[in-house]
VOPAGU-2260 file (C-alpha; in pm, 1 decimal, decimal comma):
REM VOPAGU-2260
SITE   aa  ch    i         X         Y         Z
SITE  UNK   A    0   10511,2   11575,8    8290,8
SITE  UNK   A    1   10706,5   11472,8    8002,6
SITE  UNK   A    2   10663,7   11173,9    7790,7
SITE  UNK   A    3   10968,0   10986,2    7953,9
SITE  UNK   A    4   10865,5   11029,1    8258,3
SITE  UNK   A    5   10485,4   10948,4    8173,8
SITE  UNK   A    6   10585,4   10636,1    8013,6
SITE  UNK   A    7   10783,4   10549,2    8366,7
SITE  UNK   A    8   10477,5   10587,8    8544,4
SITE  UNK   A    9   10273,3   10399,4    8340,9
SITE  UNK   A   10   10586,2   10115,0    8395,4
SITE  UNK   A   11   10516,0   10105,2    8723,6
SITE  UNK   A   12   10211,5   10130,5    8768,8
SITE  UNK   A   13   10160,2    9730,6    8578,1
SITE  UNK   A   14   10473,8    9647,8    8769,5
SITE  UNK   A   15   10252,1    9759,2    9074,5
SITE  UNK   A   16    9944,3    9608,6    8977,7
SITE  UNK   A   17   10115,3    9275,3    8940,0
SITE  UNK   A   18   10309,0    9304,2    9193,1
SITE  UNK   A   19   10023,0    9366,0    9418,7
SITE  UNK   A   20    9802,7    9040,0    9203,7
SITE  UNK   A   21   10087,2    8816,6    9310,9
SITE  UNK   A   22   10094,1    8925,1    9650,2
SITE  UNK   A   23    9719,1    8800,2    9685,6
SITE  UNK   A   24    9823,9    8507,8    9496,4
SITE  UNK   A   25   10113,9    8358,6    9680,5
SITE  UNK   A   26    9978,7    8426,9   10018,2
SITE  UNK   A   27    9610,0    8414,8   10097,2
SITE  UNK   A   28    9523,9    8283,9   10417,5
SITE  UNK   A   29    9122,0    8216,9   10462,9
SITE  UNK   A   30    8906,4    8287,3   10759,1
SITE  UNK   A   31    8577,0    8192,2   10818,7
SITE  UNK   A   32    8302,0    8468,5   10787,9
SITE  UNK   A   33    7958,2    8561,9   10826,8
SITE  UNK   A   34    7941,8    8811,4   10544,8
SITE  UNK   A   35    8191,3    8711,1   10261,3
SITE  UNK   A   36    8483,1    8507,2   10197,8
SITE  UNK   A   37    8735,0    8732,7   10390,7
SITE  UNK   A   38    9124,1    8640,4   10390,7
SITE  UNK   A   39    9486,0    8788,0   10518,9
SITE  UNK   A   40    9646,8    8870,9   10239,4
SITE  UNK   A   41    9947,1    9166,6   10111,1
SITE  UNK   A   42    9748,7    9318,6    9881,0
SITE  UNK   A   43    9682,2    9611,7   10076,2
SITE  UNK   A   44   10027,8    9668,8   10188,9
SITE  UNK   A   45   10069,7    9647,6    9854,2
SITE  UNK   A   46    9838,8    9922,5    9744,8
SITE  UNK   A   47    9962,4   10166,2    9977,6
SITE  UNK   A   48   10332,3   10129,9    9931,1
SITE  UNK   A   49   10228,5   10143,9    9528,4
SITE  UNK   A   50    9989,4   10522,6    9609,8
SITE  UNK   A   51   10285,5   10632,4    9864,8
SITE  UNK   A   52   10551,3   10601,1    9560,0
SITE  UNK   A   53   10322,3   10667,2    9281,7
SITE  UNK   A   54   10111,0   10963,1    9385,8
SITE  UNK   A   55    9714,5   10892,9    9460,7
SITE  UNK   A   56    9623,0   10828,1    9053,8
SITE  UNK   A   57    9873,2   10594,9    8957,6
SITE  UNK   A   58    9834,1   10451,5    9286,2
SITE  UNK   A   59    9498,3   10392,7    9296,8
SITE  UNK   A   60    9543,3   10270,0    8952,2
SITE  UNK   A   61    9773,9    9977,3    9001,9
SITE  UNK   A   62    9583,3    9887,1    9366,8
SITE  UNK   A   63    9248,6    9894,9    9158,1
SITE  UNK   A   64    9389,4    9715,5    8836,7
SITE  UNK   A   65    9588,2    9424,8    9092,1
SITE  UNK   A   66    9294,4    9358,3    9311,5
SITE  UNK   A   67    9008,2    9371,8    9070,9
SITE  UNK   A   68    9183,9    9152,9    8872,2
SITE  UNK   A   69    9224,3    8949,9    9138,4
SITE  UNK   A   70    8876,8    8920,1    9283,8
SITE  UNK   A   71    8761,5    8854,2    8875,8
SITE  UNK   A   72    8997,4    8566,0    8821,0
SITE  UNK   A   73    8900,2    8398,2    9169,4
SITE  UNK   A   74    8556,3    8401,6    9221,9
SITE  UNK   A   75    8471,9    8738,8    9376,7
SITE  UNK   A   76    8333,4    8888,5    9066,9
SITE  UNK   A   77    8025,1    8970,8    9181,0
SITE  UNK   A   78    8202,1    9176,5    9390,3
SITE  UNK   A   79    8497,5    9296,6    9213,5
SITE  UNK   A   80    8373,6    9641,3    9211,6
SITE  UNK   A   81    8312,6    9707,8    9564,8
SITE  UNK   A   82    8732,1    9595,8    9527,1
SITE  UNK   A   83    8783,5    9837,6    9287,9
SITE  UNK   A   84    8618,5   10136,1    9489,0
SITE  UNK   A   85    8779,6    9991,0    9794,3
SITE  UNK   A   86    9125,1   10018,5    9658,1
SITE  UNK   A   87    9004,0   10395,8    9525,8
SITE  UNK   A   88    8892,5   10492,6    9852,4
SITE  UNK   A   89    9170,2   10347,4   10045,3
SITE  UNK   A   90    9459,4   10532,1    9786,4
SITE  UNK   A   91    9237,6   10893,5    9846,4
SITE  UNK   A   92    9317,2   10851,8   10228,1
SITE  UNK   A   93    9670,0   10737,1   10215,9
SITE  UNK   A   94    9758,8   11032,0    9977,9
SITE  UNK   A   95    9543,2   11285,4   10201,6
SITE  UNK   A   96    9766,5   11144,0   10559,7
SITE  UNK   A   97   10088,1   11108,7   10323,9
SITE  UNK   A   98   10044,4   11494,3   10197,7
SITE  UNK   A   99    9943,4   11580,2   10552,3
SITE  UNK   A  100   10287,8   11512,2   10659,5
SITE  UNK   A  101   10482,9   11650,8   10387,2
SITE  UNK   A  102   10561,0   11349,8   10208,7
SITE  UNK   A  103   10876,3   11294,8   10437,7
SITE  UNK   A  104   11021,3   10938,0   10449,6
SITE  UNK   A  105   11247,4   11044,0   10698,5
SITE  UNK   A  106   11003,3   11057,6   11029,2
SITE  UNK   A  107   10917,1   10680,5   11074,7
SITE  UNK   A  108   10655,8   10830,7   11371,3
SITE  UNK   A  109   10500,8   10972,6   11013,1
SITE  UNK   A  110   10509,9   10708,7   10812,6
SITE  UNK   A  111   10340,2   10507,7   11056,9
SITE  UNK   A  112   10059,9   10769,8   11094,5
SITE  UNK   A  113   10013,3   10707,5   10733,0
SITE  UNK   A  114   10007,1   10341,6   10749,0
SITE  UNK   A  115    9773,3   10367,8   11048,4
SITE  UNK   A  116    9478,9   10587,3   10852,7
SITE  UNK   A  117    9544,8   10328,4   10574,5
SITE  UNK   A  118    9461,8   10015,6   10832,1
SITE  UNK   A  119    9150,1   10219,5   10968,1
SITE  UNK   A  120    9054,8   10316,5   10633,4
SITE  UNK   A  121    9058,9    9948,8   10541,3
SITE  UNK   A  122    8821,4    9806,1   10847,8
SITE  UNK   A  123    8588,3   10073,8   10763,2
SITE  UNK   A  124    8583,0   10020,6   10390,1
SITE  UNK   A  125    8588,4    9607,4   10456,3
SITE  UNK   A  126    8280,1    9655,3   10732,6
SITE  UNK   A  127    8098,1    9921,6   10410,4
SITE  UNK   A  128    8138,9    9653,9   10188,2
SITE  UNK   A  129    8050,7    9340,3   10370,1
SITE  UNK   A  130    7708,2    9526,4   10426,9
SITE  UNK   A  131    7682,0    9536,7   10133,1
SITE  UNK   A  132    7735,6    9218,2   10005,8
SITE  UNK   A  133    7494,8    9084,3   10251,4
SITE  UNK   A  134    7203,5    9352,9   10127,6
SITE  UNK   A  135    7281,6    9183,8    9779,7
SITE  UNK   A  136    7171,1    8882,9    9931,3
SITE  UNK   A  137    6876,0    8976,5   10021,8
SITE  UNK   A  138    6957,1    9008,7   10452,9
SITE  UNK   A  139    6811,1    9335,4   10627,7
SITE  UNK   A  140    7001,4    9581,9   10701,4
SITE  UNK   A  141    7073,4    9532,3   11054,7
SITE  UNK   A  142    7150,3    9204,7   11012,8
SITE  UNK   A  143    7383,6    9317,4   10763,3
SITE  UNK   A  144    7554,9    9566,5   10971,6
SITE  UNK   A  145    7611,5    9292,0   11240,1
SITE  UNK   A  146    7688,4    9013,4   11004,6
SITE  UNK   A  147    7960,5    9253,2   10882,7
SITE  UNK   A  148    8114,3    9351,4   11181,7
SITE  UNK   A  149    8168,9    8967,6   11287,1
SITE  UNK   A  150    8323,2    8945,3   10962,7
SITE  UNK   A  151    8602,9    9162,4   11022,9
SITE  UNK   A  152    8882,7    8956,7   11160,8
SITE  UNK   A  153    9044,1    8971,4   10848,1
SITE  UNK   A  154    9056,3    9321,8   10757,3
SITE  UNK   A  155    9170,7    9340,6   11128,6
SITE  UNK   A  156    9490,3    9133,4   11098,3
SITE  UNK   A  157    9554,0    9315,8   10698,9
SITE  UNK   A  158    9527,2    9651,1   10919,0
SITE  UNK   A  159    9724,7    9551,9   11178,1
SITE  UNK   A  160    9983,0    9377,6   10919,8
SITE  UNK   A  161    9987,5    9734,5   10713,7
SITE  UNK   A  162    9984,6    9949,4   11005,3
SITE  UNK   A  163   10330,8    9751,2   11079,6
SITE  UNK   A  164   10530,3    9681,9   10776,6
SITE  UNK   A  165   10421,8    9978,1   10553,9
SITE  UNK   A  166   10675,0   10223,4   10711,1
SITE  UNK   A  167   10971,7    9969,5   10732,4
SITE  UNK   A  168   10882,7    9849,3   10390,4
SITE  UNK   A  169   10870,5   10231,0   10240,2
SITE  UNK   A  170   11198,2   10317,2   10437,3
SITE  UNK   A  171   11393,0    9998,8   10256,6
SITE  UNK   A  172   11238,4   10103,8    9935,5
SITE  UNK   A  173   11324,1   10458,4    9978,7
SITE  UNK   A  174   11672,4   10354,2   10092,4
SITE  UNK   A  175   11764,4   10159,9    9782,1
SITE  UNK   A  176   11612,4   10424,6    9517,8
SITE  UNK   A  177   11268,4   10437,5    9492,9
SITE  UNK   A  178   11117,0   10752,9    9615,6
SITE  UNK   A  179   10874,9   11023,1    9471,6
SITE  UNK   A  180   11124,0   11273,3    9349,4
SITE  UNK   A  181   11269,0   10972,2    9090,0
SITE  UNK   A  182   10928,5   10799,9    9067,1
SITE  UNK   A  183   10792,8   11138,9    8903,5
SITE  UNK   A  184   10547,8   11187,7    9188,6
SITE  UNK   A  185   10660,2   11517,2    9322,3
Protein backbone atom coordinates (compact mmCIF):
# COMPACT_ATOMS: atom_id res chain seq x y z
CA UNK A 1 0.00 0.00 0.00
CA UNK A 2 1.43 3.23 -0.85
CA UNK A 3 1.68 6.25 1.25
CA UNK A 4 -1.28 8.06 -0.58
CA UNK A 5 -3.35 5.59 -0.24
CA UNK A 6 -2.29 4.82 3.51
CA UNK A 7 -2.83 8.32 4.40
CA UNK A 8 -6.60 7.88 2.76
CA UNK A 9 -7.23 5.18 5.00
CA UNK A 10 -6.12 6.64 7.92
CA UNK A 11 -8.72 9.76 6.61
CA UNK A 12 -11.33 7.67 6.91
CA UNK A 13 -10.94 5.81 9.35
CA UNK A 14 -11.37 9.36 12.01
CA UNK A 15 -14.03 10.34 9.53
CA UNK A 16 -15.50 6.84 10.54
CA UNK A 17 -14.86 6.95 14.05
CA UNK A 18 -16.66 10.25 14.30
CA UNK A 19 -18.99 9.55 12.23
CA UNK A 20 -19.93 6.53 14.12
CA UNK A 21 -19.42 8.91 17.89
CA UNK A 22 -22.07 11.19 16.46
CA UNK A 23 -24.31 8.59 15.49
CA UNK A 24 -24.48 7.48 19.30
CA UNK A 25 -24.68 11.02 20.08
CA UNK A 26 -27.59 12.39 18.15
CA UNK A 27 -29.73 9.40 18.60
CA UNK A 28 -29.68 7.30 21.74
CA UNK A 29 -32.83 6.01 22.79
CA UNK A 30 -32.72 4.32 26.53
CA UNK A 31 -34.34 1.17 27.70
CA UNK A 32 -34.65 -0.06 30.94
CA UNK A 33 -32.37 -3.08 31.94
CA UNK A 34 -31.48 -5.56 34.37
CA UNK A 35 -27.81 -5.77 33.55
CA UNK A 36 -26.52 -2.33 32.22
CA UNK A 37 -27.68 0.80 30.82
CA UNK A 38 -28.60 -0.63 27.32
CA UNK A 39 -29.90 1.84 24.45
CA UNK A 40 -30.93 1.82 20.47
CA UNK A 41 -28.52 3.57 18.97
CA UNK A 42 -26.53 3.68 15.04
CA UNK A 43 -23.42 2.98 16.22
CA UNK A 44 -23.34 -0.42 15.10
CA UNK A 45 -24.69 0.19 11.73
CA UNK A 46 -22.13 2.40 11.84
CA UNK A 47 -19.30 0.04 12.55
CA UNK A 48 -20.19 -2.34 10.01
CA UNK A 49 -20.77 -0.09 7.07
CA UNK A 50 -17.16 1.57 8.32
CA UNK A 51 -15.34 -2.60 8.37
CA UNK A 52 -17.47 -3.38 5.01
CA UNK A 53 -15.68 -0.21 3.22
CA UNK A 54 -12.56 -0.20 5.14
CA UNK A 55 -11.42 -3.79 5.35
CA UNK A 56 -11.58 -5.60 9.02
CA UNK A 57 -8.38 -3.33 10.57
CA UNK A 58 -9.34 -0.02 9.70
CA UNK A 59 -12.72 -1.05 10.41
CA UNK A 60 -12.42 -2.29 13.57
CA UNK A 61 -10.32 0.68 14.17
CA UNK A 62 -12.76 3.49 13.62
CA UNK A 63 -15.84 1.18 15.32
CA UNK A 64 -13.39 0.71 18.37
CA UNK A 65 -11.98 4.39 18.41
CA UNK A 66 -16.03 5.89 17.90
CA UNK A 67 -17.58 3.74 20.52
CA UNK A 68 -14.93 3.64 23.16
CA UNK A 69 -14.81 7.07 22.97
CA UNK A 70 -18.16 7.16 23.37
CA UNK A 71 -18.79 4.92 26.34
CA UNK A 72 -15.54 7.10 28.09
CA UNK A 73 -17.10 10.48 27.58
CA UNK A 74 -20.65 9.23 28.89
CA UNK A 75 -20.35 7.30 31.77
CA UNK A 76 -19.67 3.73 30.62
CA UNK A 77 -16.04 3.78 31.39
CA UNK A 78 -15.91 1.13 33.49
CA UNK A 79 -16.91 -0.61 30.71
CA UNK A 80 -15.44 0.95 27.76
CA UNK A 81 -13.35 -1.99 27.09
CA UNK A 82 -15.78 -4.69 26.90
CA UNK A 83 -16.93 -1.74 23.91
CA UNK A 84 -13.79 -1.82 22.51
CA UNK A 85 -13.53 -5.76 22.20
CA UNK A 86 -17.15 -5.70 21.22
CA UNK A 87 -16.60 -3.50 18.27
CA UNK A 88 -13.27 -5.92 17.55
CA UNK A 89 -15.21 -8.93 17.67
CA UNK A 90 -18.15 -7.69 15.81
CA UNK A 91 -15.64 -6.15 12.68
CA UNK A 92 -13.77 -10.00 12.69
CA UNK A 93 -17.30 -11.47 11.81
CA UNK A 94 -18.53 -8.95 9.38
CA UNK A 95 -15.20 -9.22 7.39
CA UNK A 96 -15.26 -13.22 7.72
CA UNK A 97 -19.42 -13.19 6.14
CA UNK A 98 -18.33 -10.12 3.81
CA UNK A 99 -15.17 -12.26 2.37
CA UNK A 100 -17.43 -15.30 2.43
CA UNK A 101 -19.39 -13.81 -0.30
CA UNK A 102 -16.82 -12.32 -2.37
CA UNK A 103 -17.10 -8.90 -1.34
CA UNK A 104 -19.93 -8.31 -4.00
CA UNK A 105 -22.21 -5.25 -3.46
CA UNK A 106 -24.17 -6.29 -6.20
CA UNK A 107 -26.31 -9.38 -4.53
CA UNK A 108 -28.50 -7.46 -1.94
CA UNK A 109 -29.61 -11.37 -0.77
CA UNK A 110 -25.59 -11.08 0.22
CA UNK A 111 -25.34 -8.12 1.69
CA UNK A 112 -28.07 -8.90 3.90
CA UNK A 113 -26.41 -12.23 4.94
CA UNK A 114 -23.66 -10.01 6.04
CA UNK A 115 -25.71 -7.62 7.92
CA UNK A 116 -27.56 -10.57 9.47
CA UNK A 117 -24.17 -12.37 11.09
CA UNK A 118 -23.38 -8.74 12.13
CA UNK A 119 -26.98 -8.43 14.15
CA UNK A 120 -26.38 -12.05 15.64
CA UNK A 121 -22.91 -11.30 16.33
CA UNK A 122 -24.10 -8.26 18.25
CA UNK A 123 -26.89 -10.11 20.67
CA UNK A 124 -24.29 -12.57 21.41
CA UNK A 125 -21.49 -10.15 22.12
CA UNK A 126 -24.23 -7.67 24.09
CA UNK A 127 -25.61 -10.99 26.20
CA UNK A 128 -21.17 -11.88 26.76
CA UNK A 129 -20.84 -8.62 27.99
CA UNK A 130 -23.81 -7.90 30.14
CA UNK A 131 -22.58 -11.11 32.07
CA UNK A 132 -20.05 -9.66 32.56
CA UNK A 133 -20.80 -6.52 33.84
CA UNK A 134 -23.02 -8.11 36.32
CA UNK A 135 -19.98 -10.63 37.59
CA UNK A 136 -18.17 -7.17 38.15
CA UNK A 137 -20.78 -6.48 40.45
CA UNK A 138 -20.42 -9.02 42.41
CA UNK A 139 -23.97 -11.25 41.09
CA UNK A 140 -23.38 -15.15 40.51
CA UNK A 141 -23.08 -16.35 37.56
CA UNK A 142 -26.40 -17.63 36.81
CA UNK A 143 -27.95 -14.80 37.85
CA UNK A 144 -25.78 -13.08 35.55
CA UNK A 145 -26.54 -15.13 32.60
CA UNK A 146 -30.32 -14.49 33.22
CA UNK A 147 -30.01 -10.91 34.21
CA UNK A 148 -28.30 -10.58 30.80
CA UNK A 149 -30.57 -12.19 28.67
CA UNK A 150 -33.57 -9.90 30.03
CA UNK A 151 -31.34 -7.21 29.16
CA UNK A 152 -31.27 -7.71 25.61
CA UNK A 153 -34.07 -5.75 24.10
CA UNK A 154 -31.75 -3.35 22.98
CA UNK A 155 -29.18 -5.18 21.20
CA UNK A 156 -32.38 -6.84 19.73
CA UNK A 157 -33.89 -3.75 18.07
CA UNK A 158 -29.77 -2.47 17.03
CA UNK A 159 -29.76 -6.11 15.33
CA UNK A 160 -32.83 -5.95 13.86
CA UNK A 161 -32.15 -2.10 12.81
CA UNK A 162 -28.58 -3.37 11.19
CA UNK A 163 -29.85 -6.48 9.82
CA UNK A 164 -32.22 -3.90 7.77
CA UNK A 165 -30.51 -0.80 6.73
CA UNK A 166 -26.88 -2.10 6.41
CA UNK A 167 -27.41 -3.45 2.83
CA UNK A 168 -29.54 -0.44 1.55
CA UNK A 169 -27.17 1.87 3.28
CA UNK A 170 -23.90 0.04 1.62
CA UNK A 171 -25.75 -0.10 -1.83
CA UNK A 172 -26.34 4.00 -1.70
CA UNK A 173 -22.82 4.34 -0.56
CA UNK A 174 -21.49 2.08 -3.13
CA UNK A 175 -23.70 3.80 -5.71
CA UNK A 176 -22.36 7.29 -5.19
CA UNK A 177 -18.47 6.24 -4.94
CA UNK A 178 -17.48 4.66 -2.03
CA UNK A 179 -16.51 1.11 -2.46
CA UNK A 180 -13.40 -1.08 -1.59
CA UNK A 181 -11.59 -0.93 -4.86
CA UNK A 182 -11.34 3.25 -4.30
CA UNK A 183 -11.35 2.95 -0.49
CA UNK A 184 -7.94 0.91 -0.86
CA UNK A 185 -9.52 -2.17 0.68
CA UNK A 186 -9.12 -4.64 -2.08
Amino acid sequence: MGRSEHLKKLVFTGLFAAIIFIGISVLRIPLPAIVGRPFIHFGNILTVLAVMLLGFGYGAAAGAIGLGLFDILNGYAATAWLTVIEAIILAAMVNLSFKSIGYTEHSLAKLYWVSFVAGLTKIITSWCTGVIEALMVGTTLKVAMIGSFTSLLAATINAVACVVLVPLLYRILTQVGFNRRRLGSL
